[in-house]
C-alpha positions as a Markdown table, in Angstrom:
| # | Residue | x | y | z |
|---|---|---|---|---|
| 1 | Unk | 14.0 | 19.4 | -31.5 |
| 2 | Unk | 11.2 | 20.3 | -29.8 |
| 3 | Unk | 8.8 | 17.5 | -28.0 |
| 4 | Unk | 5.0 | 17.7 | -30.4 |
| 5 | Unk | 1.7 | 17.8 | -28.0 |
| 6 | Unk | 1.2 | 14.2 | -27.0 |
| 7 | Unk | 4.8 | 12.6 | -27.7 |
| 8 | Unk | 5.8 | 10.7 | -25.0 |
| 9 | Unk | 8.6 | 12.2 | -22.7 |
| 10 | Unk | 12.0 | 10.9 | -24.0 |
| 11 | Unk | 12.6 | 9.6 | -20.4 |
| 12 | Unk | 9.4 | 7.6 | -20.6 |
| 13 | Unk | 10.3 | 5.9 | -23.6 |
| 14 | Unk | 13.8 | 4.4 | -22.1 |
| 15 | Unk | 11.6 | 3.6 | -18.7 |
| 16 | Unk | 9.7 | 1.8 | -20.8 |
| 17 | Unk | 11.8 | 0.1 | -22.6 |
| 18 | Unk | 14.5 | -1.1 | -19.1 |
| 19 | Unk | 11.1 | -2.1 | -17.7 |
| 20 | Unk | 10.6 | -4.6 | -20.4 |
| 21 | Unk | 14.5 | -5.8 | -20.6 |
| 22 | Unk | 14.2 | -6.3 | -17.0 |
| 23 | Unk | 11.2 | -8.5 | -17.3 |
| 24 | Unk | 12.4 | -10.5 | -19.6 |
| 25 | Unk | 15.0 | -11.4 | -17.5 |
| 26 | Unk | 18.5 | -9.6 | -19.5 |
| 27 | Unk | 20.1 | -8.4 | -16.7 |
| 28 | Unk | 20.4 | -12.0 | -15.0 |
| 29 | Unk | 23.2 | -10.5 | -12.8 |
| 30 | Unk | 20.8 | -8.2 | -11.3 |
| 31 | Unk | 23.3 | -5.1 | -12.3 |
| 32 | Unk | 22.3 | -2.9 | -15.0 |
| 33 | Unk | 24.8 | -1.3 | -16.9 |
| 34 | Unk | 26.2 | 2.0 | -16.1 |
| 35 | Unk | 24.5 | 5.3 | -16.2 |
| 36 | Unk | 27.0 | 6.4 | -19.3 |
| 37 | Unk | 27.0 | 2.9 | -20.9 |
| 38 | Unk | 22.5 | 3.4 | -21.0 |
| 39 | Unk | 23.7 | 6.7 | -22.4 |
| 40 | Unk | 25.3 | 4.9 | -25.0 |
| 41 | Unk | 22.6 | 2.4 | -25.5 |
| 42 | Unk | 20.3 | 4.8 | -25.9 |
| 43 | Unk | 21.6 | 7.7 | -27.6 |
| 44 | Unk | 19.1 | 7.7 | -30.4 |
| 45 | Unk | 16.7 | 8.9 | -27.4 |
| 46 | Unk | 18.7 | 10.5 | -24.8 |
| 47 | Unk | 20.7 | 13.2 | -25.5 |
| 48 | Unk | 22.4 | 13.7 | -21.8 |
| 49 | Unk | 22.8 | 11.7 | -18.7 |
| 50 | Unk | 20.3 | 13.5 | -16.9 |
| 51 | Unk | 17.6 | 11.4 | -19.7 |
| 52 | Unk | 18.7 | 8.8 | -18.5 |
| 53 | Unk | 18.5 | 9.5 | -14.5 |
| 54 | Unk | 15.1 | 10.6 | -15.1 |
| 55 | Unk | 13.9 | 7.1 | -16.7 |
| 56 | Unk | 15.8 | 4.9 | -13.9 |
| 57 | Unk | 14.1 | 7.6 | -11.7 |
| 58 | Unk | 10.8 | 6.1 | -12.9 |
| 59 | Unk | 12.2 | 2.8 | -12.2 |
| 60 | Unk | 13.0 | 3.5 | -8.9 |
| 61 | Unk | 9.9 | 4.7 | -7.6 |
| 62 | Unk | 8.0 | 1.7 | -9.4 |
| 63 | Unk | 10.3 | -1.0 | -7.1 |
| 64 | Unk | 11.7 | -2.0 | -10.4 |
| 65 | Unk | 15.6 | -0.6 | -9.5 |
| 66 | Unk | 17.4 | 0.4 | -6.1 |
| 67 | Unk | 20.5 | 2.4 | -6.4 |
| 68 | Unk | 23.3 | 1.4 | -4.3 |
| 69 | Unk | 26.2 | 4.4 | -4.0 |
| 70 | Unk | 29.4 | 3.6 | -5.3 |
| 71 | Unk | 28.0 | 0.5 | -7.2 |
| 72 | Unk | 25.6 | 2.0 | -9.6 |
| 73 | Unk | 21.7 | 0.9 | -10.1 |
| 74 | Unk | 20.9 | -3.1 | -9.7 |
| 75 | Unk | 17.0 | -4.6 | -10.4 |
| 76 | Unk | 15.3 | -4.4 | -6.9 |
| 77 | Unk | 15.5 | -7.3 | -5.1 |
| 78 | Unk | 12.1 | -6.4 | -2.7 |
| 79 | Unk | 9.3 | -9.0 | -4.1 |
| 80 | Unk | 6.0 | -7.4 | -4.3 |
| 81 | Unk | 3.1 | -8.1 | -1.8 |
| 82 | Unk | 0.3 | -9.8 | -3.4 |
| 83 | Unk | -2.8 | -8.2 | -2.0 |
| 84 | Unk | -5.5 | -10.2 | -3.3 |
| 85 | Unk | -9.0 | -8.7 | -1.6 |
| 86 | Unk | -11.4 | -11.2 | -2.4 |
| 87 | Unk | -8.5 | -13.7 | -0.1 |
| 88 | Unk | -7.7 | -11.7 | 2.8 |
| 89 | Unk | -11.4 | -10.5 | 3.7 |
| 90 | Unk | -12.7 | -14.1 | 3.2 |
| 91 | Unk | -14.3 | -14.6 | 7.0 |
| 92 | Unk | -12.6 | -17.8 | 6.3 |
| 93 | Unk | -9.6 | -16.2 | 7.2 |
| 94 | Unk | -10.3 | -13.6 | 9.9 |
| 95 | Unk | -12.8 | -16.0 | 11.5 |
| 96 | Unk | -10.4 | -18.8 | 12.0 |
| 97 | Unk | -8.5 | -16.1 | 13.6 |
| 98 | Unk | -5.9 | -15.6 | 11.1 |
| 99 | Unk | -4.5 | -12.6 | 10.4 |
| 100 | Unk | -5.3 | -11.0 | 6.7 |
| 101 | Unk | -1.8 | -10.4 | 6.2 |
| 102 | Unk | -0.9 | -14.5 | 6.4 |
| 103 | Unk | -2.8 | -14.3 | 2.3 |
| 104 | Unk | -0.4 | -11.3 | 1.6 |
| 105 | Unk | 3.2 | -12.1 | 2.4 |
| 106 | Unk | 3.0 | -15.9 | 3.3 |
| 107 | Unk | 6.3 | -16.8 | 5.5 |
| 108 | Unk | 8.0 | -13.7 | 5.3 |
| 109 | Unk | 8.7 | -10.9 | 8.1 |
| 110 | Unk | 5.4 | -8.5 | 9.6 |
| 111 | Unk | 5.7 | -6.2 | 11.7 |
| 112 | Unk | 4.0 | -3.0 | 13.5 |
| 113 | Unk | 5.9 | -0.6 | 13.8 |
| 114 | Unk | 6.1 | 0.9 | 17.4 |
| 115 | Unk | 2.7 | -0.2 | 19.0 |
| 116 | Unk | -0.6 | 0.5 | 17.6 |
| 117 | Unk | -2.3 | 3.5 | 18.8 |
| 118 | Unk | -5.5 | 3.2 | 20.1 |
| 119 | Unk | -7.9 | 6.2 | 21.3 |
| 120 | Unk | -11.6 | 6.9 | 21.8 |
| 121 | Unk | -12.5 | 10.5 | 19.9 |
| 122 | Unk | -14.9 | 12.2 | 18.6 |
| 123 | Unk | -15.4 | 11.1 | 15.2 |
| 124 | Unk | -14.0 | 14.1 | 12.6 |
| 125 | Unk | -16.8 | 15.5 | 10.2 |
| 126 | Unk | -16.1 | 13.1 | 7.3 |
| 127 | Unk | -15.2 | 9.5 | 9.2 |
| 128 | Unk | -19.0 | 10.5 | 11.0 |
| 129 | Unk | -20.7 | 10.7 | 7.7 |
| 130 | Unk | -18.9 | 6.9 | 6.2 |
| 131 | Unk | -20.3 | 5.7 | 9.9 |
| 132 | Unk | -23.7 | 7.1 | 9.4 |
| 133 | Unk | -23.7 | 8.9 | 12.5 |
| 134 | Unk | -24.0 | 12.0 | 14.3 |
| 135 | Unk | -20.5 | 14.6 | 14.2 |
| 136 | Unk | -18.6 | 13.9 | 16.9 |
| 137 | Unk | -20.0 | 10.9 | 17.7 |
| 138 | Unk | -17.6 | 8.6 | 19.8 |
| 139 | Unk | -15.5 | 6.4 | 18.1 |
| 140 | Unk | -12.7 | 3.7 | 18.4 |
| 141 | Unk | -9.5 | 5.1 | 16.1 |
| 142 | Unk | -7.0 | 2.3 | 15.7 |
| 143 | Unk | -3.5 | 3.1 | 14.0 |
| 144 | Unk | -0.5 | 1.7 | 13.2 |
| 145 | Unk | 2.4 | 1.2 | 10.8 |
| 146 | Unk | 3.4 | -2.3 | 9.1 |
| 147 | Unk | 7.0 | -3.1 | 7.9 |
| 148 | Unk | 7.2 | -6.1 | 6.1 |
| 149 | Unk | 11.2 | -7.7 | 5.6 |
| 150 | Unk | 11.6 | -4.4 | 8.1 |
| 151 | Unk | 10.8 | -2.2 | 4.7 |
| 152 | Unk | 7.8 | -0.3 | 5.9 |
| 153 | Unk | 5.0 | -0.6 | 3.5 |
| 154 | Unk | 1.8 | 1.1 | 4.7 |
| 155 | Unk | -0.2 | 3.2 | 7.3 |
| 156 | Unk | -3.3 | 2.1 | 8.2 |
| 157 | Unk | -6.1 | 3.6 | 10.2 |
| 158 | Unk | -9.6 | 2.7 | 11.7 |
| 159 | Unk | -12.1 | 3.8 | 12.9 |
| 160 | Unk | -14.6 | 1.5 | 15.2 |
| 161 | Unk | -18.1 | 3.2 | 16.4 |
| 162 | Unk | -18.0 | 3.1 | 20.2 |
| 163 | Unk | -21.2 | 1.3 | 20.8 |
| 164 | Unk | -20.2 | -1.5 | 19.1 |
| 165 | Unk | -16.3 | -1.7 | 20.3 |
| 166 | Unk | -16.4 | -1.1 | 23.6 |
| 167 | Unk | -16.4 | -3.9 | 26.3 |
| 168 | Unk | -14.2 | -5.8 | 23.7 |
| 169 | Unk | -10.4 | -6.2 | 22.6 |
| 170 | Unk | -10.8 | -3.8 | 19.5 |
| 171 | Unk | -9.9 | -1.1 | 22.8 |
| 172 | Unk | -7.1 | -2.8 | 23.1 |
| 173 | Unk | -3.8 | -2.5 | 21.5 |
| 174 | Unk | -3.5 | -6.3 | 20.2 |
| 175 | Unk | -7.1 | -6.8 | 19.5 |
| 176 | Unk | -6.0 | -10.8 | 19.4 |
| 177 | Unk | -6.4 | -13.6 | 16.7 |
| 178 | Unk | -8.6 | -12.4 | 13.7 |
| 179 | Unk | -7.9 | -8.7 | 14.7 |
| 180 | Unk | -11.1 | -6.3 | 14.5 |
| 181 | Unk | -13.1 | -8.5 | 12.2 |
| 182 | Unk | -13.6 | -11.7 | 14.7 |
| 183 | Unk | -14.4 | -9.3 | 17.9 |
| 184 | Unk | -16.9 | -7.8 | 15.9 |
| 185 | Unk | -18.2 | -10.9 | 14.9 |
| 186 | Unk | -18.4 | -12.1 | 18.5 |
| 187 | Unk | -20.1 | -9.3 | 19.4 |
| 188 | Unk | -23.0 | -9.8 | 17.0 |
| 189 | Unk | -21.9 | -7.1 | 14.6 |
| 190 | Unk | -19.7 | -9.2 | 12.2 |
| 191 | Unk | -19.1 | -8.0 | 8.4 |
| 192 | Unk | -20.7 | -9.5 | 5.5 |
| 193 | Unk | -19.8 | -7.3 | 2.9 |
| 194 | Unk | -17.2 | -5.3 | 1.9 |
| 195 | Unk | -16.6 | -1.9 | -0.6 |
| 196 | Unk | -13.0 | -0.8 | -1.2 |
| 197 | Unk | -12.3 | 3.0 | -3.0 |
| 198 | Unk | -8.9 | 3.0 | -4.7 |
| 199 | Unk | -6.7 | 6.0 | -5.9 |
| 200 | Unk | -3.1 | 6.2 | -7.1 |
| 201 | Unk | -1.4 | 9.7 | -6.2 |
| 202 | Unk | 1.7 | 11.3 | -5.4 |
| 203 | Unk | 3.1 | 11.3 | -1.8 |
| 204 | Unk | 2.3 | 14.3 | 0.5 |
| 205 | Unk | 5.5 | 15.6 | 2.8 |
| 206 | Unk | 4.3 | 13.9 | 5.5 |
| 207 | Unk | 3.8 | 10.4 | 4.0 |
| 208 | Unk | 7.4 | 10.9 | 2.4 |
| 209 | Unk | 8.8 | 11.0 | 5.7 |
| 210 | Unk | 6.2 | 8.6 | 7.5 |
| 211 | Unk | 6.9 | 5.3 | 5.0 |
| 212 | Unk | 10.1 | 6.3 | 4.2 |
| 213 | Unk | 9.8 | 7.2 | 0.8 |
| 214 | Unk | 11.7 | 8.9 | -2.5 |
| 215 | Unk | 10.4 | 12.7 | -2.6 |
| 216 | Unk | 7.5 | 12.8 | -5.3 |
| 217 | Unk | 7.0 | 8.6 | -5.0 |
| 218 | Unk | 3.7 | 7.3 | -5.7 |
| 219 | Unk | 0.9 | 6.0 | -2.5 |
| 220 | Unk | -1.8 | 4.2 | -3.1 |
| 221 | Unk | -4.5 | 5.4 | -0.7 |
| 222 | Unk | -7.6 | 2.6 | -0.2 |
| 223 | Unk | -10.3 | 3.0 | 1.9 |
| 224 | Unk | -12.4 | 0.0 | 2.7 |
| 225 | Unk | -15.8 | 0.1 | 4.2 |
| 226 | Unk | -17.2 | -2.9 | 6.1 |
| 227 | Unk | -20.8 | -3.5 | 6.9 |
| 228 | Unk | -23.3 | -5.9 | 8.5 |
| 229 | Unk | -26.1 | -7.6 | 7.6 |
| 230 | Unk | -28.5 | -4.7 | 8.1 |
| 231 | Unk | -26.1 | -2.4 | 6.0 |
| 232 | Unk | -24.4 | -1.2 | 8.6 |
| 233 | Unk | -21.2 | 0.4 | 8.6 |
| 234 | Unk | -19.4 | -1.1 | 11.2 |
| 235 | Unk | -15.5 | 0.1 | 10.3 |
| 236 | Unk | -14.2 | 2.3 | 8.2 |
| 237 | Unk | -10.2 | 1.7 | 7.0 |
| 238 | Unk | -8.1 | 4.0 | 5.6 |
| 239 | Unk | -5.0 | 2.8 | 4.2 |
| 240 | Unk | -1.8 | 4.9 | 2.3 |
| 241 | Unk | 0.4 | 1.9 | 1.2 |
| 242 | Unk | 4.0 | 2.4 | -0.6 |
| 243 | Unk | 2.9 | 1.4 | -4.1 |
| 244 | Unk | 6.2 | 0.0 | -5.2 |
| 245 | Unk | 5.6 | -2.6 | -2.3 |
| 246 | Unk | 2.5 | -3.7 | -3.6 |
| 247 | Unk | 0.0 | -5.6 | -6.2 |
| 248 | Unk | -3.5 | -5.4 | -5.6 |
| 249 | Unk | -5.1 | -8.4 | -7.6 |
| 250 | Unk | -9.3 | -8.5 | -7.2 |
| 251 | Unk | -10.8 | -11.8 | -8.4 |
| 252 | Unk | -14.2 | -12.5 | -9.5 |
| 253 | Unk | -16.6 | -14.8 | -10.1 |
| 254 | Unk | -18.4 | -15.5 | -13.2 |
């Protein structure tokens, strides 16, 4: 029988329902039963195997599952990184010299992934209108690739107006303790405020192959503003992170 307009996908419906058997904690083991046995659990739903494939499919790309060839699908064992905003851009943190990342993933494994790759350029059309400043205005572009538990997890890239970067370590490829933040603080342009755009969206080719990712897999593409006291902007971030890898939690105050 034919799905009706607004029926949810047969696939979804299993997804939905493994999603909540795995978080109440049934498949202690960490295996989940075999692609025919969910077959058999489900067959009031799913009326072939490839039902089924598409709901652990969902899974999958949600860091629920990981398949494992010849063993059959297991509940992922990757934790999720906690990214709580409010925490990591707390000049408490970067201006004790602590990296952002220490709120994030607390002892576990971080790493850049080759070295970061810094370059003066003229600033493209739309990075020179977030800066406030003229087209091809020179600017500081800073960009790496982080791997945490050696899983990498996200691209991140800046972008530094020259006049107030150069003559410091944001040139540099280690811009040293407190990263970009604390130089520009030390250089009389440190940020006070903060405004973050967030947007869930599928993969392009070229993040697929950059963050090592299932084709068709979900990013989560941030870009983060940071401004002096005079309202100026003095970075602009652009981040795609793996959104399987992550939780983004924002606190506020009442």
């Amino acid at each position: 029988m034919p799905r009706t307009p607004g029926e949810p996908h047969k696939y979804r419906e299993i997804a939905d329902d493994l999603r909540r058997r795995i978080q109440v904690g049934e498949f202690r083991e960490g295996k989940l039963p075999s692609e025919r046995k969910l077959l058999e659990q489900y067959e009031a739903t799913a009326k072939s195997l490839m039902t089924v494939r598409q709901a652990l499919g969902v899974l999958r790309d949600e860091g629920l599952v990981e398949s494992r060839v010849g063993s059959g699908w297991f509940v992922a064992e990757w934790r999720p990184i906690v990214r709580n905003a409010l925490k990591r851009l707390s000049a408490t943190q970067w201006g004790e010299g602590r990296s952002m990342w220490d709120v994030d993933i607390d002892d576990r494994l971080l790493e850049v992934v080759g070295q970061t790759q810094v370059e003066l350029i003229n600033a493209p059309e739309d990075v020179a209108r977030a800066l406030d400043m003229d087209v091809d205005a020179r600017v500081w572009k800073r960009d790496r690739r982080y791997a945490v538990d050696r899983e990498v997890v996200m691209r991140a890239t800046s972008y530094i107006p020259d006049d107030l970067a150069h003559n410091t370590r944001i040139t540099e490829s280690d811009s040293g303790p407190g990263g970009t933040y604390a130089r520009l603080r030390e250089a009389g342009h440190g940020p006070v405020k903060f405004r973050e755009q967030v947007r869930c969206r599928l993969a392009t080719p070229a993040e697929v192959d950059d963050l090592h990712l299932a084709a068709g897999a979900p990013v989560i593409e941030q870009h983060r503003s940071a401004m002096r006291a005079d309202g100026r902007v003095v970075e602009i971030n652009r981040m795609v992170l793996d959104a399987s890898r992550f939780l983004l939690v924002y606190d506020f105050p009442a």
